[in-house]
MARDO-700570 format. One record per residue (C-alpha): residue in one letter; z, x, y. Coordinates in steps of 0.02 Angstrom, whole numbers, plus 50000, padded with zeros to 5 digits. Layout:
REM residues N
AZXY...
***
This chain:
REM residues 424
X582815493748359X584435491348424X585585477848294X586455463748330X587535455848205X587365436348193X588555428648116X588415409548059X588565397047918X587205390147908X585715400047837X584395396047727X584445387447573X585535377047691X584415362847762X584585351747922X584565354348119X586105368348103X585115380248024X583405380348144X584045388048295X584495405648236X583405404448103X581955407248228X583075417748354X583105430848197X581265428748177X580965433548368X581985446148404X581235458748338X579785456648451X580935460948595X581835475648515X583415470248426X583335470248243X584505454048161X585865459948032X586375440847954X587925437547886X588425420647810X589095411647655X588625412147494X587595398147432X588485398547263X590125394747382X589435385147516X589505365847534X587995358747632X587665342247661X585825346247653X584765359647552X583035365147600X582335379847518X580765381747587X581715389347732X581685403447642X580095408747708X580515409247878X581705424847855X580815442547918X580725456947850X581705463847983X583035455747941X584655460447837X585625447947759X587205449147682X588235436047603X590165435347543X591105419847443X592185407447523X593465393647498X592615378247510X593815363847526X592155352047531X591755355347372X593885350047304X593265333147405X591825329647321X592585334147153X594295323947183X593195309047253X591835310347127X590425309947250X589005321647247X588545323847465X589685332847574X590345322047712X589455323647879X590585325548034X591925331647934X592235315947860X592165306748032X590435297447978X590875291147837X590825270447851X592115267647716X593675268447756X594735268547598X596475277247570X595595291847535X594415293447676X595905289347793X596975301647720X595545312947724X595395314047900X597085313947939X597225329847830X595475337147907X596355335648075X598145342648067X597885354947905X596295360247924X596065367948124X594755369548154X593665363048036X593765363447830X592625379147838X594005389147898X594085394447718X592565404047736X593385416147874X594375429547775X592985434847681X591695434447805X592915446347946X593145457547812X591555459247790X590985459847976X591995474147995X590955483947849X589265479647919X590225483648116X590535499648030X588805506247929X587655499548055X588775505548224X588495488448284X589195484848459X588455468048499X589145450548381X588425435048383X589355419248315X588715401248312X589505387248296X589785374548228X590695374048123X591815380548267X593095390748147X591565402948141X592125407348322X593685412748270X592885427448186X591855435248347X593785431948426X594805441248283X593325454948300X593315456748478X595115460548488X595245471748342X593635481148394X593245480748568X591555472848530X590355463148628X590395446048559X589195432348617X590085415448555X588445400048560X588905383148527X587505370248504X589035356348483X590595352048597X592075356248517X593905345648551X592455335148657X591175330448524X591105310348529X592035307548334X593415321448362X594835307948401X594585301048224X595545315448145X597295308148191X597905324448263X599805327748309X599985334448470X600575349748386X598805350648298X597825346048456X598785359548542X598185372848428X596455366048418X596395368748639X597045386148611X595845390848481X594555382548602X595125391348774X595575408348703X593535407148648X592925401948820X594085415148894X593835431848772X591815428748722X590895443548845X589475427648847X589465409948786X587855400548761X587525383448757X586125371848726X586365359648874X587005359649068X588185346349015X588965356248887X588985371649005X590035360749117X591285355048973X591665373648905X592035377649078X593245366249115X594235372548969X595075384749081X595815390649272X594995405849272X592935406549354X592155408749179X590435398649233X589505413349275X589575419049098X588985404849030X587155403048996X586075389548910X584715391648795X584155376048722X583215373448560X581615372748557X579955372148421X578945386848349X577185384848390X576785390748185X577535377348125X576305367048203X574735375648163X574305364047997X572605356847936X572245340748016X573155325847909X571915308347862X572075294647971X573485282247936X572955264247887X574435258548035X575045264848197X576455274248149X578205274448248X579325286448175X581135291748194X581635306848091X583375314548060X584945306248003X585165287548057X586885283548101X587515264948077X588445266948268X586945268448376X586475255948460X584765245548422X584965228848455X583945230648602X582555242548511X582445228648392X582175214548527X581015223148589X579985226948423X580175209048377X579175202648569X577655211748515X576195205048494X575605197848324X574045209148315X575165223648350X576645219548221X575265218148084X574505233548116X576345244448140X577325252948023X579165260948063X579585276747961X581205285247936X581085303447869X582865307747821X584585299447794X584595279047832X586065268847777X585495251847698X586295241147824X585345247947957X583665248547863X584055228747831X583925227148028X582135237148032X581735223047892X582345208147984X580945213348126X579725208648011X578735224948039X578535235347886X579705248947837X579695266147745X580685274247690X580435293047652X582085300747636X582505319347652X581215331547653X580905348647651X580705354347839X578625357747826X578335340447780X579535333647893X578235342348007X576785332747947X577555315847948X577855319848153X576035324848161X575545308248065X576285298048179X575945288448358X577595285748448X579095294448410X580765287348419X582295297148477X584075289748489X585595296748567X587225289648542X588125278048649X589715290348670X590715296848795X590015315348855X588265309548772X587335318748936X587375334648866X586655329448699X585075338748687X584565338248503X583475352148401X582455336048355X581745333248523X580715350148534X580145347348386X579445330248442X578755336348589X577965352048509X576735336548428X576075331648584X576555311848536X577395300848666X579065299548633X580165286548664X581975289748682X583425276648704X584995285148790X585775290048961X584475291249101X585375302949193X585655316349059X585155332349009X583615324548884X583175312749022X582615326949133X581695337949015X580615321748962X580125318949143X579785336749203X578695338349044X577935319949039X578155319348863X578885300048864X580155291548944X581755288948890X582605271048914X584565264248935X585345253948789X584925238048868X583185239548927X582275231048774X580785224348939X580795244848967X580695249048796X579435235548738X578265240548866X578075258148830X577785251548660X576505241848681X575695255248816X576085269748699X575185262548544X573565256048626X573145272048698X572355287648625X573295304648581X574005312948755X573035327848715X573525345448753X575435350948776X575985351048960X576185370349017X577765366249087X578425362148888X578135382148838X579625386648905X580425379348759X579515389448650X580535397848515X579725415048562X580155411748753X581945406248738X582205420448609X581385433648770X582725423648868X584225428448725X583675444948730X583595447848904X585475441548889X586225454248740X585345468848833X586365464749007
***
């Protein structure tokens, strides 16, 4: 088999939506003739914000993995601030804001271009270039984010004439918390190089949305959209092949993933509190992952019960999907939020539930949940909209067998579809 090195952060024991997409593109690939040679950081160096080891056994045995150490200026954060998490967002989540979250970002955005992980870089292209050299690899993948990964395959490709595929499942200078950083205009001005040089010098750039296809392209004069190609994320079908689960004593609505105190659910929760009596007493909303309190208090205040399950392991996060009668997707209410097109999604409609998803209607999301008639998906203010489909969704049986159409998202065919792009 022909290698391709893949270079990215995140890598198992690292948990969380980062991880998934190559994860599974490395388990693939093989089956269409390019063997994965991994390199990322050391878990003893690395600082993520989430930990999942049974990840573990989704790595082949065709695939070679190599590590090195790093700088990790996540982990001087948490020791200097005495708290345990790293900071999602690069600090730009964080609800507090204290002297030292505000100096925080400030320092994030003018010291530390483009992201903290920059730390990780030296050892990793010193690295790339020993596994370039043993393995005669032509062909180097980098994934982002964190975006200073990208700044590897750009070092690489000038130094060794290699063919460097740069994918980027986020926006960069675009993603919807990036003007939180307090950049100089000095700083932003390096952080547009860094991006441009990327969207100019990568032989290919992927992305996971149309959107986002149309944001990296505008980064530059010169005609740079016919190298561009999306691949979204997708599901494995073998995650999906589990025993069947008891019945649960309630319908079962359930969001999972990180819950962000900025979206918007005022409208989700008028529309949970107008339905009927026999229906609120036989419903239960469950969160599988990261809630802050406030926003739990709102769930409360429906007078529908709540649980809360916290971070799992990504198996059972699997099972509480397949437990479950309506699932709940939110995108935020930000500017560029059509291209948001989240690993989450596949995932939900790998299950075969309806899904219900509050966010732009004219977006990327909105038109893969109407070509595969997995849902509908519902503006900020339509709580009529959004109650309906409640109601609808919850007194009718399972939707049975998984639209053909929804295979194409398939983690086997969009890893045919990567191959198909390193070989040209």
């Amino acid at each position: 088999m022909k290698k391709v090195l893949i270079i990215t952060y995140y890598w198992p024991p690292s948990g969380g939506a980062g991880v998934q997409r190559w994860l599974k593109f490395a388990k693939y690939l093989p089956e269409f003739g390019w063997q994965p040679v991994i390199l990322t950081v050391d878990p003893e160096y690395a600082s993520y914000p989430q930990r999942d080891q049974s990840l573990f056994a989704e790595v082949g045995s065709d695939c070679l993995v190599f590590t090195t150490k790093s700088f990790e200026l996540y982990n001087l954060y948490k020791l200097i601030s005495g708290k345990k998490d790293v900071p999602f967002g690069g600090f730009a989540k964080d609800s507090k804001e204290g002297i030292l979250q505000k100096v925080s970002k400030f320092f994030r955005g003018n010291f530390l271009l483009p992201d903290p992980r920059i730390g990780w870089n030296r050892y990793a292209f010193k690295k790339a270039e020993e596994l370039i050299r043993e393995f005669n690899i032509d062909t180097v993948v980098t994934t982002s984010p964190p975006h200073s990964t990208q700044l590897i395959g750009l070092k690489l490709k000038k130094k060794h004439h290699i063919k460097w595929v740069a994918d980027l499942r986020d926006p960069w200078t675009d993603i919807y918390y990036y003007n939180q950083f307090m950049h100089t205009t000095l700083a932003r001005k390096i952080d547009l190089r860094y991006e441009r040089n990327m969207v100019e010098n990568a032989d290919l750039l992927i992305t996971v949305s149309e959107d986002l296809k149309r944001i990296f392209a505008e980064k530059t004069a010169l005609p740079v959209a016919n190298k561009i190609a999306v691949i979204p994320n997708g599901f494995d079908n073998d995650d999906f092949r589990q025993a069947v689960f008891p019945a649960e004593p309630k319908k079962v609505i359930t969001y999972s993933g990180t819950f962000y105190e900025f979206y918007d659910v005022d409208c989700l929760l008028e529309a949970i509190r107008g339905l009927s009596n026999e229906l609120r007493q036989n419903l239960m909303i469950r969160f599988v992952g990261i809630i802050p309190p406030s926003v739990a208090q709102k769930f409360r205040s429906t007078g529908i019960e709540i649980e809360l399950v916290g971070y799992v392991d990504h198996p059972k996060s699997i099972e509480y999907l397949l437990r479950s009668d309506l699932l709940l997707l939110l995108i935020a209410k930000v500017e560029n939020n059509r291209g948001i097109l989240t690993g989450k999604f596949f995932e939900y409609l790998a299950t075969q539930k309806p899904i219900m998803a509050i966010g732009p209607t004219d977006g990327d999301l909105a038109k893969i949940i109407h070509e595969t008639q997995c849902g509908n998906i519902f503006e900020y203010g339509d709580s009529k909209g959004m109650h309906q489909f409640i109601q609808e969704s919850l007194n009718r049986p399972d939707s049975g067998a998984i639209k053909e159409i929804a295979n194409q998202y398939s983690r086997e065919q969009l890893t045919k579809k990567l191959a198909g792009l390193l070989k040209d």
